[in-house]
FIPA-257340 format. One line per 2 residues: number of its first residue (from 0); their letters; for each residue x, y, z of C-alpha. Coordinates in Angstrom, 1 decimal. Layout:
N
NUM	a	X,Y,Z  ...
//
This chain:
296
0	xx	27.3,190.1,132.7  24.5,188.1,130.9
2	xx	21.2,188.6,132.9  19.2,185.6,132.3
4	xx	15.3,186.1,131.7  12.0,186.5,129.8
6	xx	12.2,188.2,126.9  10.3,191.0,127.2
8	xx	7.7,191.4,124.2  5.5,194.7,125.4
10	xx	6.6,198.0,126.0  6.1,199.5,129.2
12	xx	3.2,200.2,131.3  1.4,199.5,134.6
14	xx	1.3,196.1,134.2  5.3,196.0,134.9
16	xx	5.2,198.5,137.7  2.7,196.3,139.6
18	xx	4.7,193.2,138.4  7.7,195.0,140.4
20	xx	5.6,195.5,143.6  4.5,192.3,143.3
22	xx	7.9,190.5,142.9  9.6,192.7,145.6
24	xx	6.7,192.4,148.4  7.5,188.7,147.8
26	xx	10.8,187.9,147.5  12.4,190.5,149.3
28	xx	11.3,193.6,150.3  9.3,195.1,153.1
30	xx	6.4,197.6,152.2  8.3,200.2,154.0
32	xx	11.0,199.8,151.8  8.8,200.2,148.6
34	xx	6.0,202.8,149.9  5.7,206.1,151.7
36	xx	3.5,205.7,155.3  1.1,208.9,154.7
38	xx	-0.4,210.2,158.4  -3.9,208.4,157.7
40	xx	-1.7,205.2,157.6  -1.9,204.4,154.3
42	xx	1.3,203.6,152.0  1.7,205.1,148.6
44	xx	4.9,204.9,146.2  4.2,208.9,146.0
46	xx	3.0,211.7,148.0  -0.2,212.3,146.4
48	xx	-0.4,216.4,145.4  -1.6,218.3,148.6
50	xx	-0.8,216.3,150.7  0.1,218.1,154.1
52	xx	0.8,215.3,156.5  4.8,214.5,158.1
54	xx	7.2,213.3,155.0  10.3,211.1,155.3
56	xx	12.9,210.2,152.5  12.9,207.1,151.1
58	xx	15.9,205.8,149.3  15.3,202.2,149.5
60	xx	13.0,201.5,146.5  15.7,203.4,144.0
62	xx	18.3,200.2,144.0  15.6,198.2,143.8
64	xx	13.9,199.6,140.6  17.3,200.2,139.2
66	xx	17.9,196.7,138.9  14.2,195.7,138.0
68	xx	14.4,198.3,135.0  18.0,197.5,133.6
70	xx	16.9,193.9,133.7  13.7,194.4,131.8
72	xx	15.4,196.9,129.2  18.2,194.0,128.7
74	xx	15.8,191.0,127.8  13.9,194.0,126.1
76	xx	16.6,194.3,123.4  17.2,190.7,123.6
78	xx	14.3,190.2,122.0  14.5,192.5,118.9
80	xx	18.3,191.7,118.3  18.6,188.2,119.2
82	xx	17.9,187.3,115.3  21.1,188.9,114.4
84	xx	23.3,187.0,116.5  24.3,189.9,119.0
86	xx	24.9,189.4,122.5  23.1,191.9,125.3
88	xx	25.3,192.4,128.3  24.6,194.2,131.3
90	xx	27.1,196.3,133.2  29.6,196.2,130.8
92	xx	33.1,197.6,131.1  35.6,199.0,128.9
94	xx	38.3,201.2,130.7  39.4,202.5,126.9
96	xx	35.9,204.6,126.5  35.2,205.5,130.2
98	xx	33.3,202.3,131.4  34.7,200.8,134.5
100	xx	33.7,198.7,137.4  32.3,202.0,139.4
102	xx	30.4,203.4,136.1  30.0,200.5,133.7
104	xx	27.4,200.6,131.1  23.8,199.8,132.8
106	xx	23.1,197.5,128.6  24.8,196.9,125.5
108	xx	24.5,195.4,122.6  28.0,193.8,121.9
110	xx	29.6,191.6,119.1  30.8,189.2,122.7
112	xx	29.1,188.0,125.4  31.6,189.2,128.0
114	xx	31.7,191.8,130.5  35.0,193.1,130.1
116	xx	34.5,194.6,126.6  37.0,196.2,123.5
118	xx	35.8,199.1,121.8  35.5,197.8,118.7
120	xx	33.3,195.1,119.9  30.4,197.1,121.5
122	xx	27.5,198.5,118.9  25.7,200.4,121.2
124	xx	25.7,201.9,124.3  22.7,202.0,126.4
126	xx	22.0,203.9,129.5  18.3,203.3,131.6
128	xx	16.5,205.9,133.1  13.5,204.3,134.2
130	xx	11.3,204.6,137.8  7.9,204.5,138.8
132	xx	5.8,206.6,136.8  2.4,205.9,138.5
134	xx	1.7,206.5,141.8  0.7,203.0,143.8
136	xx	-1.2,202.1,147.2  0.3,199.1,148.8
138	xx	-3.0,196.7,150.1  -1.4,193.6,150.9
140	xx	1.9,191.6,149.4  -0.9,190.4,146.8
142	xx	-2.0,193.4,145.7  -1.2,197.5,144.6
144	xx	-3.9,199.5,143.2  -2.9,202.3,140.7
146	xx	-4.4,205.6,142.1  -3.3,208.1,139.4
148	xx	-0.7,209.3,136.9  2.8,211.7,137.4
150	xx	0.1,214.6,137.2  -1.6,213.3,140.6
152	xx	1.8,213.0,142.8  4.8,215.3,143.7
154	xx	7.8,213.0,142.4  9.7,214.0,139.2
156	xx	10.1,210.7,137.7  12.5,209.1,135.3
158	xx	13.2,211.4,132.5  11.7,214.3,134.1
160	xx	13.9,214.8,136.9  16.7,217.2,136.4
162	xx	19.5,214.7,138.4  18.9,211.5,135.6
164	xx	19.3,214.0,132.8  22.3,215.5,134.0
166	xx	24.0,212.2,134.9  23.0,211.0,131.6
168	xx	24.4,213.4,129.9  27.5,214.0,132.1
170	xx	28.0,209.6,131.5  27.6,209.8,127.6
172	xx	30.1,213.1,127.5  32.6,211.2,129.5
174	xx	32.7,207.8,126.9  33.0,210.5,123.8
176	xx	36.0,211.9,125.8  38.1,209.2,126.8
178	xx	39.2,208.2,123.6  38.7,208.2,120.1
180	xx	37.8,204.8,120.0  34.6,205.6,121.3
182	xx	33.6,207.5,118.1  32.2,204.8,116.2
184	xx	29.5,203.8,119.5  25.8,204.9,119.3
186	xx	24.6,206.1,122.8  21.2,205.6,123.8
188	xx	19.2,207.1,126.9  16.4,205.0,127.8
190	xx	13.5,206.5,130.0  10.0,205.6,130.6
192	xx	8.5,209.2,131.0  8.7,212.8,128.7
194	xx	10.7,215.5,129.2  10.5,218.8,130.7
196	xx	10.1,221.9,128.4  13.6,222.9,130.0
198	xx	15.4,220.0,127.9  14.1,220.2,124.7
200	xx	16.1,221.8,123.0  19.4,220.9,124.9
202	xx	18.6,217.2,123.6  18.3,218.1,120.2
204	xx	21.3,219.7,120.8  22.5,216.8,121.9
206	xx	21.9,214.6,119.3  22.5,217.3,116.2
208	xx	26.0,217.6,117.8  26.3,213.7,117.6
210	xx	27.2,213.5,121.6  23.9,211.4,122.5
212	xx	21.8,209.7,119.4  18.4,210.1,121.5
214	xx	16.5,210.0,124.4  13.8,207.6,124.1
216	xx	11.0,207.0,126.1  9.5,203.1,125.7
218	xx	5.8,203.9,127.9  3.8,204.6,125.0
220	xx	0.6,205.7,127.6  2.5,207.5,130.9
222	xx	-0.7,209.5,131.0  -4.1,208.3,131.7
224	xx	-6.9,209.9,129.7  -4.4,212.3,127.4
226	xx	-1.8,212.3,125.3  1.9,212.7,126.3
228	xx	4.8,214.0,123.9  5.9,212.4,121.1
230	xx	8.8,214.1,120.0  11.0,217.2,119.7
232	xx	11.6,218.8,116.8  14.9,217.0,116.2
234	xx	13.7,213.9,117.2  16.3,214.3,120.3
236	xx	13.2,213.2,122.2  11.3,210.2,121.0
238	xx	8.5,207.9,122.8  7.7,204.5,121.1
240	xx	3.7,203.4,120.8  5.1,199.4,119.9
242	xx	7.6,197.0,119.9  8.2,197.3,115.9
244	xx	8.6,200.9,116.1  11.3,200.1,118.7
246	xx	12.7,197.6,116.6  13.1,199.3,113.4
248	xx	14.9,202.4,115.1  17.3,200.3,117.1
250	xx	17.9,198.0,113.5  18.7,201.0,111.6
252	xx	21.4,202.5,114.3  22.9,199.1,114.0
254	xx	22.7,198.8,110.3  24.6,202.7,109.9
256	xx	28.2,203.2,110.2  28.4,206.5,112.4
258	xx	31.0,208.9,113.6  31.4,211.1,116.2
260	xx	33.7,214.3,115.8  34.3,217.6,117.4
262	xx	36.8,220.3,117.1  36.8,224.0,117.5
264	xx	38.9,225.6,114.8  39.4,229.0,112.7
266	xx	37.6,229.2,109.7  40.6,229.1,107.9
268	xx	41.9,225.8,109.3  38.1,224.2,108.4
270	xx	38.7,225.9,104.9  42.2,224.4,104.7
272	xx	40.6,221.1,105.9  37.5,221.0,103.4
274	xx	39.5,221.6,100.2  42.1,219.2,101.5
276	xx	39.1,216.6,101.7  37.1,217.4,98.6
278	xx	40.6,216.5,96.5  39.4,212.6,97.2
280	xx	37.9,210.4,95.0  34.5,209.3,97.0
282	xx	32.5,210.6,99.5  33.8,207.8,101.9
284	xx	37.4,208.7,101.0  36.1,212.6,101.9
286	xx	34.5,211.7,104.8  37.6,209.8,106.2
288	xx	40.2,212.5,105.2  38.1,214.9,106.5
290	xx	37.6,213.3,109.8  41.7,212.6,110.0
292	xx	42.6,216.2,109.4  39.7,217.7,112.1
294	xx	41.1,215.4,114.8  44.8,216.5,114.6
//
């Protein structure tokens, strides 16, 4: 549904972690439920590297962030599309593409306010893979201190841990899948961290072969004192500096009437299919033919 809020007008950083602490401590959560205990007593939102005290698990915090960061990514878009008359929804579902109740889409940018979407309705899909990307020391419910970057703590977050690809990708397969009606959709993965070297190529693979159309990253500074990647060499991987740089990418997949096709066919069939294609008066015309005869 609608999620109600500021519009966002910076991309991420540190201010928005401690503005989740902050928010949490306050309204409803317990430090423990946001911060590791460390043995000197201490609690951090990471195990800091080295450190050889006991360890528990914390699961709490993940819900908790969820939310905060599908929120934020919502009034995000909200701000660069709300010229053009679009709606954002959040947890939208639309049982002919794959999106139900149990695994509806975390934001989309939709034609109709409503959470029970059509197909032909939605313009974009997009899913959030966002966390903590600093590490934090809890003081008081007034106040977290940043004590270092990913580099300086043993969590894998956002898009650098293996699970949030994978589901990501597993997600975006399952819409193209379910019907053709999803053809038409963009799909978006929203992160606020790079990648690891393992996934490069796979997500320019990934958007070459038309599944996912990138994996963005919207912290333009997740290291302190260096540089982080920009880009792979297919742009399956991009991180935004600013807001307009956001803005013009996410206005250009709007403006673009896309298609998604795949097929695995003889080369005669393809032959068959391209000279069958080419006999049509426009490239629109081609294009159309061409996608009839490789979906039958």
């Amino acid at each position: 549904m609608d999620q109600e809020g500021e519009l966002v007008a910076e991309l991420w950083g540190k201010k928005d972690e401690e503005r989740f602490f902050l928010e949490s401590l306050k309204n409803y959560a317990a430090p423990e439920q946001l911060f590791y205990s460390t043995a000197e007593g201490k609690y951090l939102a990471y195990w800091p590297k080295g450190y050889k005290g006991p360890k528990t698990t914390l699961q709490s915090r993940n819900a908790l962030i969820g939310s905060f960061t599908e929120k934020w990514v919502a009034n995000l878009i909200k701000n660069i599309v709300d010229s053009k008359n679009y709606f954002v929804v959040q947890g939208a579902i639309c049982k002919k593409i794959g999106l139900t109740s149990a695994s509806s889409a975390d934001v989309i940018i939709s034609k109709s306010k409503e959470r029970h979407q059509t197909p032909d309705n939605i313009l974009l899909i997009i899913e959030v893979k966002m966390s903590i990307v600093w590490n934090w020391q809890y003081i008081n419910k007034d106040k977290v201190i940043c004590i270092g970057d990913y580099r300086t703590h043993q969590g894998n977050p956002g898009l650098l841990r293996s699970d949030s690809m994978l589901k990501a990708i597993g997600k975006s397969i399952n819409i193209r899948v379910s019907s053709i009606e999803s053809s038409k959709i963009p799909i978006l993965i929203i992160g606020n961290t790079p990648i690891t070297k393992s996934y490069m190529e796979k997500v320019d693979r990934l958007k070459v072969s038309g599944i996912i159309q990138g994996f963005w990253s919207i912290n333009p500074t997740p290291l302190d004192n260096s540089d982080s990647l920009k880009k792979t060499d297919n742009c399956g991987f991009y991180r935004f500096d600013n807001i307009k740089e956001l803005s013009d990418n996410i206005c250009k997949i709007l403006s673009e009437e896309r298609n998604f096709f795949s097929s695995m066919k003889s080369n005669r069939e393809l032959g068959q299919i391209i000279e069958i294609a080419n006999r049509q008066k426009t490239y629109e015309e081609k294009a159309q033919m061409f996608l009839k005869l490789v979906r039958e």
